[in-house]
C-alpha positions in Angstrom: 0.0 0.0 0.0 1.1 3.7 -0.4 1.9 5.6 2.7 3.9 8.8 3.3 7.4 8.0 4.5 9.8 10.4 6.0 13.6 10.5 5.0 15.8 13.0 6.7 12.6 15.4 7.4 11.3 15.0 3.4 8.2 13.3 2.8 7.2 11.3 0.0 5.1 8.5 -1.1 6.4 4.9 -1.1 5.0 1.6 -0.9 4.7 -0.4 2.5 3.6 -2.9 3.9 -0.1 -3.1 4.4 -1.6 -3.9 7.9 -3.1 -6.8 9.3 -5.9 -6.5 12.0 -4.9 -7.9 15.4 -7.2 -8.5 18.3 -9.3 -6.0 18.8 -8.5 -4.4 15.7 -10.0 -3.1 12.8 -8.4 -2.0 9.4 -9.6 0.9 7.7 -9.3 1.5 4.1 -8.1 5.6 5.1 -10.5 8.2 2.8 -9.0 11.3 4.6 -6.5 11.7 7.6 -6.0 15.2 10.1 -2.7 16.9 10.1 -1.7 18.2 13.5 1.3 19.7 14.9 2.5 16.8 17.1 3.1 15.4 13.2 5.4 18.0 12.2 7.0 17.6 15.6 7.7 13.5 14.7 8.8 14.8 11.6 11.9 16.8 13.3 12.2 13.8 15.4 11.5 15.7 18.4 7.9 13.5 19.1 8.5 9.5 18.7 5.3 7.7 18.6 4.8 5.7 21.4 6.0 1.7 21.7 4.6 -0.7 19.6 2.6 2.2 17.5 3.4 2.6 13.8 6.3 4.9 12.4 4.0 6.5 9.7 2.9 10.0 10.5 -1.1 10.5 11.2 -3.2 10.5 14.6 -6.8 10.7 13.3 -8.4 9.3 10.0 -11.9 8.4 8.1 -12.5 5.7 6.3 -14.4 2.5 5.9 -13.5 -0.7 7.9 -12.1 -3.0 5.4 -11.2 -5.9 8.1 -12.3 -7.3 11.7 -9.5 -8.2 13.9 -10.6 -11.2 16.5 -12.9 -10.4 19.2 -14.3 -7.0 17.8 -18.3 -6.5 18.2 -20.8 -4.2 17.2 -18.8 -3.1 13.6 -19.1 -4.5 10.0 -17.1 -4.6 7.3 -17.9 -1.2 5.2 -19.1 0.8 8.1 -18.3 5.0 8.2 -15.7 5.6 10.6 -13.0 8.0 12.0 -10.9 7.4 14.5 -7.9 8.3 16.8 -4.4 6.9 16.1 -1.0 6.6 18.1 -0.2 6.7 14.5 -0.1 5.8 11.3 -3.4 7.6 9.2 -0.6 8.9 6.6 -1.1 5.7 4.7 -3.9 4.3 2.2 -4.7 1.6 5.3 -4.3 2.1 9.0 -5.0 -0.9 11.8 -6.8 0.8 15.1 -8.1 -0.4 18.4 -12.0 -0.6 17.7 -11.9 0.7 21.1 -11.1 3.9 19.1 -13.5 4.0 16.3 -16.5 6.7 15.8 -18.6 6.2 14.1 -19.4 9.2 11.1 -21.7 11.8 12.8 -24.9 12.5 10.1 -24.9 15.5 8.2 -21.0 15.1 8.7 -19.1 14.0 5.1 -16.8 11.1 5.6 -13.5 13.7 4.7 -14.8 15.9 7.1 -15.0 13.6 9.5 -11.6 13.1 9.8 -11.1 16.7 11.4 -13.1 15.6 13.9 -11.3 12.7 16.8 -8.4 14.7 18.0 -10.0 17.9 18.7 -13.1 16.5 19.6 -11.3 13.8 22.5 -8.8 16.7 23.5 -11.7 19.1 23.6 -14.3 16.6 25.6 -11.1 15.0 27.8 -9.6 17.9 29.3 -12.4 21.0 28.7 -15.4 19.2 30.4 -13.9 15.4 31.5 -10.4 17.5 33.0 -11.7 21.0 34.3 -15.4 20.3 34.6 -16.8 23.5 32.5 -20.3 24.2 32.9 -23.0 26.7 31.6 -22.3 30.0 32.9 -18.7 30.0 33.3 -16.1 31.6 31.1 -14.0 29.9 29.3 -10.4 31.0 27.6 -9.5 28.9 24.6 -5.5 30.2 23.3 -5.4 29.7 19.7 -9.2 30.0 19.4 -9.0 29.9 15.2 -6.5 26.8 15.4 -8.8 23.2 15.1 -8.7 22.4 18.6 -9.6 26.0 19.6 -12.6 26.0 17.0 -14.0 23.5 18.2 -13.9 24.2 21.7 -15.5 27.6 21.1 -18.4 26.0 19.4 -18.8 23.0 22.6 -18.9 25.7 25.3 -21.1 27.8 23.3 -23.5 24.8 22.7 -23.2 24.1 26.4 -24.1 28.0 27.9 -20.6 29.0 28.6 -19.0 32.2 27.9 -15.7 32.2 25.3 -12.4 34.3 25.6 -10.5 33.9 22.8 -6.6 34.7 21.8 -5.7 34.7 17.9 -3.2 36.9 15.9 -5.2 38.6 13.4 -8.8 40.3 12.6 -9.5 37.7 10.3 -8.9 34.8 12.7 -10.8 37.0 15.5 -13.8 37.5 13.0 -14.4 33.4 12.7 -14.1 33.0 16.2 -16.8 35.4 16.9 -19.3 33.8 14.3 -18.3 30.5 15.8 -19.5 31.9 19.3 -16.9 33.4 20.8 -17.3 36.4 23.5 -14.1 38.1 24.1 -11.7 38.7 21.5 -8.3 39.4 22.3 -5.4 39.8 19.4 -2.1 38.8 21.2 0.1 40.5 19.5 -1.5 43.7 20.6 -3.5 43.1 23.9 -2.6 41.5 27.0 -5.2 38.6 27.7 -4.5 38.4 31.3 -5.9 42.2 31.7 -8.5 41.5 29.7 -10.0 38.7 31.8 -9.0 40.3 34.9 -11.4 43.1 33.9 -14.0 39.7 33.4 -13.6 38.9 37.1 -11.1 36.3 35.6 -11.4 33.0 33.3 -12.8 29.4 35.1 -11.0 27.4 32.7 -8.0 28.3 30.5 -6.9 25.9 27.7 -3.3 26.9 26.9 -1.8 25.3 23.7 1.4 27.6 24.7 3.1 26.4 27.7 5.6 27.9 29.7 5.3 31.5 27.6 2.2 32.1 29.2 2.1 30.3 32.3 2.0 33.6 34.3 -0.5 35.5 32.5 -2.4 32.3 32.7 -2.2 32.3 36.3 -2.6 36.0 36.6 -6.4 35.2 34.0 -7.6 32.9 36.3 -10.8 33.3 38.2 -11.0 32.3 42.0 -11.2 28.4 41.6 -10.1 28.7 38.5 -8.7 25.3 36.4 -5.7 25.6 34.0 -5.4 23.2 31.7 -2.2 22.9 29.5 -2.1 20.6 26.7 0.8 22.0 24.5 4.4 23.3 24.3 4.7 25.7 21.3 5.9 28.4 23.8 8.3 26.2 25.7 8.1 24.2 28.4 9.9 25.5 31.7 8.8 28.6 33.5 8.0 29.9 37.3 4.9 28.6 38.9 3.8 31.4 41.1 2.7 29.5 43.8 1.6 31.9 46.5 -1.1 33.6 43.8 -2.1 29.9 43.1 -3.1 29.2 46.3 -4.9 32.7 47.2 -6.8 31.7 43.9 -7.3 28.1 45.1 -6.8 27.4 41.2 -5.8 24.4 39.5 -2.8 23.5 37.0 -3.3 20.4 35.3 -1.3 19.1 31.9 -2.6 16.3 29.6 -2.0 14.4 26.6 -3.8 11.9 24.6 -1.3 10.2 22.6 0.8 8.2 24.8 -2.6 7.2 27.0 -3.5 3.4 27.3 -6.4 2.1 25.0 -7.9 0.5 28.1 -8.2 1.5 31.7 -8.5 4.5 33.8 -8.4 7.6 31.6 -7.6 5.6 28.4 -8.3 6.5 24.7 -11.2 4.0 25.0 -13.3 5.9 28.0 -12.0 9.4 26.2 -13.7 7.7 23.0 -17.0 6.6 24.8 -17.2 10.1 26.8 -16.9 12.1 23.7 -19.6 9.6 22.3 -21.7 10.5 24.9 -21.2 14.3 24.9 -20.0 15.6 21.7 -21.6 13.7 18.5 -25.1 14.3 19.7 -23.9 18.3 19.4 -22.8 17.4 16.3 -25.4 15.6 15.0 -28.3 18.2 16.3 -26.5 20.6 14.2 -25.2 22.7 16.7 -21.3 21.7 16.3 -19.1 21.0 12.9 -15.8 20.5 11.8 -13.9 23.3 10.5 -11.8 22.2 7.7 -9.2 25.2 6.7 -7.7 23.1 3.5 -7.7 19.7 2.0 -4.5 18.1 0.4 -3.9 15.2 -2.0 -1.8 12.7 0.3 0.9 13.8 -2.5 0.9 17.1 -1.1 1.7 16.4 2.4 4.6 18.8 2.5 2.4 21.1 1.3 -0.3 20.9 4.3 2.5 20.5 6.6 3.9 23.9 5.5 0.6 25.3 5.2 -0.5 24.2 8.5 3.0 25.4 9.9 2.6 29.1 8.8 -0.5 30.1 11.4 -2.6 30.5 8.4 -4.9 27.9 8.9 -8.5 28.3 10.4 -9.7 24.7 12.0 -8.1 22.0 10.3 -6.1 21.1 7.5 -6.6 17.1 6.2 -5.0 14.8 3.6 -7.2 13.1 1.2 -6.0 9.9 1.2 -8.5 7.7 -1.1 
């Protein structure tokens, strides 16, 4: 089968091995896979996949399941799906954990669809499962015009809570807005901490940055507040003011999905089943879609990646594979 293969940071198609389902597995014959940052990190070789998962780039797909693995229920050969990867989706065919299949959400196409597991899960994981957001509070999404951030903007709207977001640019600001974003704060000229200080302060921060804006985080948060860091693109060591921490009785928590279990206590399997449970029926009732910025021929995949590199984007940028 044809998969994208990287040689010294280049990518290019080659032929590879095709993959065989295991227990518990499913094959999918890939229609469209998500490109995320954490694959032009791998790329660098600054984020190895995690033992035993595949070398090939790609952490979310769609597709049709073209093979059941032993011991897999309640899936047929043909069926819709996306799904979440520890890798591999860079590829014409991709073996998953059914444990990590979703089905496609109606009214959703099936390249679309693609956009959807890593955003949605990281969204549903640490947003609601993590910090707990309910109707009413305010929440501060970084990167609100990136995938993850627009599709947290459109959750917490759907859910009653209020959105603070941080993008570059009027344009970016503009889609937030008609997304459901509140508060619009361009970074590069307006510091978000005063701004949500002059809120009474954010109840849940979700900081793609890091260590760059671990203080103004703190310094944003809300009495009780929960920070919730899921990414590094602004380094990752910095001073933890801990005596304004405490006064706030706030909350620092960092997650990731990748290198989580498929089974057990906070695995990708009950990640899966909660975003089941509360994210497709937004989806489906119309009230939550994927963004889709760009779609790329799998040929292209330097393309996307330099595409999605540049800050241009707005949602997601996907590979159409088949």
């Amino acid at each position: 089968m044809k998969a994208i293969v990287v040689t010294d940071q280049n990518l290019s198609v080659d032929d590879v091995p095709a993959p065989r389902a295991g227990a518990g597995e499913v094959v999918v014959d890939v229609v469209a896979a998500g490109v995320n940052r954490a694959d032009l990190l791998q790329r660098k070789g600054l984020y190895p996949p995690p033992p035993g998962a595949s070398d090939t780039l790609g952490l979310e797909v769609s597709g049709r399941i073209a093979e059941l693995g032993p011991d897999v229920a309640g899936w047929a050969v043909g069926d819709e799906v996306c799904a979440l990867l520890a890798g591999g989706g860079y590829a014409e065919q991709v073996a998953v954990p059914a444990a990590q299949l979703l089905p496609v959400p109606s009214g959703v196409s099936l390249v679309d669809a693609a956009a959807l597991p890593e955003v949605a899960c990281t969204v549903a994981s640490n947003v609601f499962g993590m910090a707990g957001l309910r109707g009413g509070e305010l929440l501060l999404v970084h990167g609100g015009s990136s995938g993850i951030g627009t599709h947290a903007i459109q959750v917490a709207h759907a859910v009653g809570a209020r959105v603070a977001v941080t993008a570059r640019n009027a344009a970016k600001l503009d889609r937030c807005r008609e997304l459901g974003a509140d508060l619009l704060i361009d970074y590069t000229t307006t510091d978000f901490a005063e701004v949500l200080a002059a809120e009474g302060g954010a109840d849940v921060i979700l900081d793609i940055i890091g260590a760059k804006y671990l203080r103004g985080n703190i310094d944003a948060l809300a009495t009780g507040g929960r920070l919730v860091i899921i990414g590094m693109q602004g380094g990752t060591k910095a001073e933890l003011p801990i005596g304004l921490l405490m006064a706030k009785r706030a909350t620092v928590a960092g997650t990731t999905l990748r290198s989580r279990p498929v089974h057990g206590a906070g695995g990708k399997a009950e990640v899966v089943e909660h975003t089941l449970a509360t994210t497709w029926p937004m989806i489906e009732g119309g009230r939550v879609a994927p963004i889709v910025d760009t779609v790329f021929p799998l040929d292209r995949a330097a393309a996307a990646h330099a595409h999605l590199d540049s800050g241009d984007a707005i949602g997601k940028v996907l590979l159409q594979v088949s």
